[in-house]
Every structure is written in structure tokens, then in C-alpha cells.
C-alpha positions in Angstrom: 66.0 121.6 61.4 67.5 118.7 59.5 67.9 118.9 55.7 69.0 116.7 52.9 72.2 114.8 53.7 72.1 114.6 58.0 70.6 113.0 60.0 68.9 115.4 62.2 68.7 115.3 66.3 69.8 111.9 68.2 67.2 112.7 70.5 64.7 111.7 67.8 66.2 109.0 66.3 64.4 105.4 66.5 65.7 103.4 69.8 67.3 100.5 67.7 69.4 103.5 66.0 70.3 105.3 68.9 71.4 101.7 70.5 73.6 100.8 67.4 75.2 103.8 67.7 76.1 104.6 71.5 73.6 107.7 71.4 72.2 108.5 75.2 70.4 111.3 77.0 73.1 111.0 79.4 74.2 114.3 79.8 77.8 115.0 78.5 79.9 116.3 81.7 78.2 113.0 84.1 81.6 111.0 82.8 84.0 113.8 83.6 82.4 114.4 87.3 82.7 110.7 88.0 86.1 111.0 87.3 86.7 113.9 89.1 85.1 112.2 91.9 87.1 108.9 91.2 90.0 111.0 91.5 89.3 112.9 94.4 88.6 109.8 96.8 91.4 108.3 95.5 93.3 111.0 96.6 91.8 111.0 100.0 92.9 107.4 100.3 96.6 108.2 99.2 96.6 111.0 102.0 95.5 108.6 105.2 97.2 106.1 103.9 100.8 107.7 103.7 99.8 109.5 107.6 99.0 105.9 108.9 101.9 104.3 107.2 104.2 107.0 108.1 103.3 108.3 111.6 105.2 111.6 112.9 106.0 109.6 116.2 107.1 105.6 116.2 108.8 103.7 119.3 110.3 100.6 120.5 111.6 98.8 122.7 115.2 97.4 122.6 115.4 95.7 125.7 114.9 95.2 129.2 117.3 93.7 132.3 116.1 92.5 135.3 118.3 93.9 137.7 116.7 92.8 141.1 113.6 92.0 142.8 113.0 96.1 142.9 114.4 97.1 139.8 114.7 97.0 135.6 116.1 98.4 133.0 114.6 99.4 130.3 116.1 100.5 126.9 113.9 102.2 124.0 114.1 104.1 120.8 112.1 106.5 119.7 111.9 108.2 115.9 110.7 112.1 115.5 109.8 113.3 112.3 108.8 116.4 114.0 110.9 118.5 116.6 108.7 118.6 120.1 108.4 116.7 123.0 107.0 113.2 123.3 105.4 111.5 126.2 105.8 107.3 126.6 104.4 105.1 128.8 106.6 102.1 130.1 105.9 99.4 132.4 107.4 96.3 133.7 105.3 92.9 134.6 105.6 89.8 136.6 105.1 86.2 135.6 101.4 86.3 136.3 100.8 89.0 133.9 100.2 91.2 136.3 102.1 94.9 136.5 104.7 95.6 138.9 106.1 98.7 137.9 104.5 101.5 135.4 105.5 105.2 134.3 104.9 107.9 132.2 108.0 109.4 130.7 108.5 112.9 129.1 110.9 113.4 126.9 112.2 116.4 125.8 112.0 118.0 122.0 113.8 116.3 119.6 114.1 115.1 115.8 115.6 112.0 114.2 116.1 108.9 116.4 116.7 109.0 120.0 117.4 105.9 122.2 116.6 106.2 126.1 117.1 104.3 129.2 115.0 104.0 131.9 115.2 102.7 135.2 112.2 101.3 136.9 111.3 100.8 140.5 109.1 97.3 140.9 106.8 96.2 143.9 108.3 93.0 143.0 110.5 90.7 140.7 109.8 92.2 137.3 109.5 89.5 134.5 109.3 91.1 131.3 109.8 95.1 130.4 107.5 97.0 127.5 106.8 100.1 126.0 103.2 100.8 125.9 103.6 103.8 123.3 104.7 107.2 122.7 102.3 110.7 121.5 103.8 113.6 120.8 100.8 115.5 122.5 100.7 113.6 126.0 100.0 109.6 125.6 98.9 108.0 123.1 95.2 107.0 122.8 94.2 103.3 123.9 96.8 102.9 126.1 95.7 100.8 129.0 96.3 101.6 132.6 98.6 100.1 135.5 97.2 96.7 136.3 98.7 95.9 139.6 97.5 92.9 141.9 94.9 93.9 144.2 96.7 95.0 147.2 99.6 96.1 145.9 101.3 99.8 145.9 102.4 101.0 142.9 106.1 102.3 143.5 107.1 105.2 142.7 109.1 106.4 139.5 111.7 106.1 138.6 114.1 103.7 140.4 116.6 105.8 142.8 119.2 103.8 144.9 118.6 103.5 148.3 119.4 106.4 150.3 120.0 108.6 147.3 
């Protein structure tokens, strides 16, 4: 009940009065819950973010030698953020883009950085050497297969010299 001197409930007032003056039947808490929401996702996005720009696992290669028509070297570095084993995939390919050698490397538990060398055993004269990736739980996902020539062996891994 309104008496002299206020101006009672907003809820009754005119529409060009509750306009002037910012009144709505909005309830009170709606602002606060979008902001809580607002917050939230924003959150969310902070989290994947900082995982995708900061993986626990990260590798590269440092280079390659050709060392003969059945053999390269490959050098790589790999950075743990986590102690445990890690699992790379290497392989070496010839001038038509096709694979000549390819492995799967395990390496054992580490943390920090940790540079490796490996040396691979080619069906033919390697051109260039890559790392395909490292996982710490087996290979990583999307990593493509060996791609030899039709016809050719895959040799085994890794490179021993003859005789050995």
C-alpha cells in the first residue's frame, strides 16, 4: 500500500515512467547468472587453451644424414613435462615422396628435454628424414602409416651393420 509521499509499486507504474526510469520485470539475479555463465565459459576457454598451447609431450626433429643407399641418421628432441614413457614414429623418404624406411620408437620415462638418435635401415636411398610425432600413451593420433612403393619390403628397424 502506497501512501502520501512514494510512489508505490514499479510494477504499476505507467509504461512511459517505467521506461524513463530503467524499471523492468526482469527479475533481479538474470544479470548475475549471465555473468556467472560469462565467467564460467570463459574459464573453460582459458583451460583448453593453455592444454593446447602447452602440450605435456612436444618433439622435433634436429636433423637427418644420409649415410648410404641403406641407411640415415636421424637426430630428434623431445620435451616431457611429465615423467613416463613416450612413443615416436620416424620415417625416412625418397625423392618421389614415397617412404623408404619407417619405425616406431619407445622411449623410455623421462622429464625435461631429451635429444635421441636413431639409425634407420632404408629399402633404398633415403632423401629426407622426419618425425611424424610423439604420445606419451602409444602414438599419437592422425599419424599416417608407412607409404612404401608398391612392391617394396619395408626393412626392418632399426639399422644394424652387416653381420652384427
Amino acid at each position: 500500500m502506497s501512501g502520501p509521499g512514494t510512489a508505490g509499486d514499479p510494477s504499476t507504474w505507467p509504461p512511459h515512467i517505467r521506461a524513463r526510469y530503467g524499471v523492468s520485470d526482469r527479475p533481479r539475479w538474470l544479470p548475475w547468472l549471465l555473468g556467472a555463465l560469462l565467467l564460467g565459459f570463459l574459464a573453460a576457454v582459458t583451460i583448453v587453451g593453455w592444454r593446447l598451447a602447452n602440450p605435456a609431450l612436444d618433439a622435433a626433429i634436429t636433423g637427418y644424414v644420409t649415410v648410404s643407399d641403406e641407411r640415415m641418421t636421424l637426430r630428434y628432441e623431445v620435451q616431457r613435462r611429465t615423467t613416463g614413457p613416450a612413443t615416436c614414429v620416424l620415417r625416412s623418404r625418397a625423392e618421389d615422396g614415397f617412404d623408404v624406411g619407417y619405425a616406431t620408437v619407445q622411449l623410455p620415462p623421462a622429464q625435461g628435454r631429451t635429444s635421441h638418435v636413431f639409425e634407420m635401415r632404408t629399402a633404398y636411398r633415403p632423401f629426407v628424414g622426419e618425425l611424424l610425432g610423439c604420445g606419451a600413451d602409444g602414438p599419437p593420433p592422425g599419424i599416417p602409416g608407412a607409404q612404401f612403393r608398391p612392391g617394396v619390403v619395408p626393412p626392418e628397424q632399426p639399422w644394424t651393420a652387416p653381420g652384427a
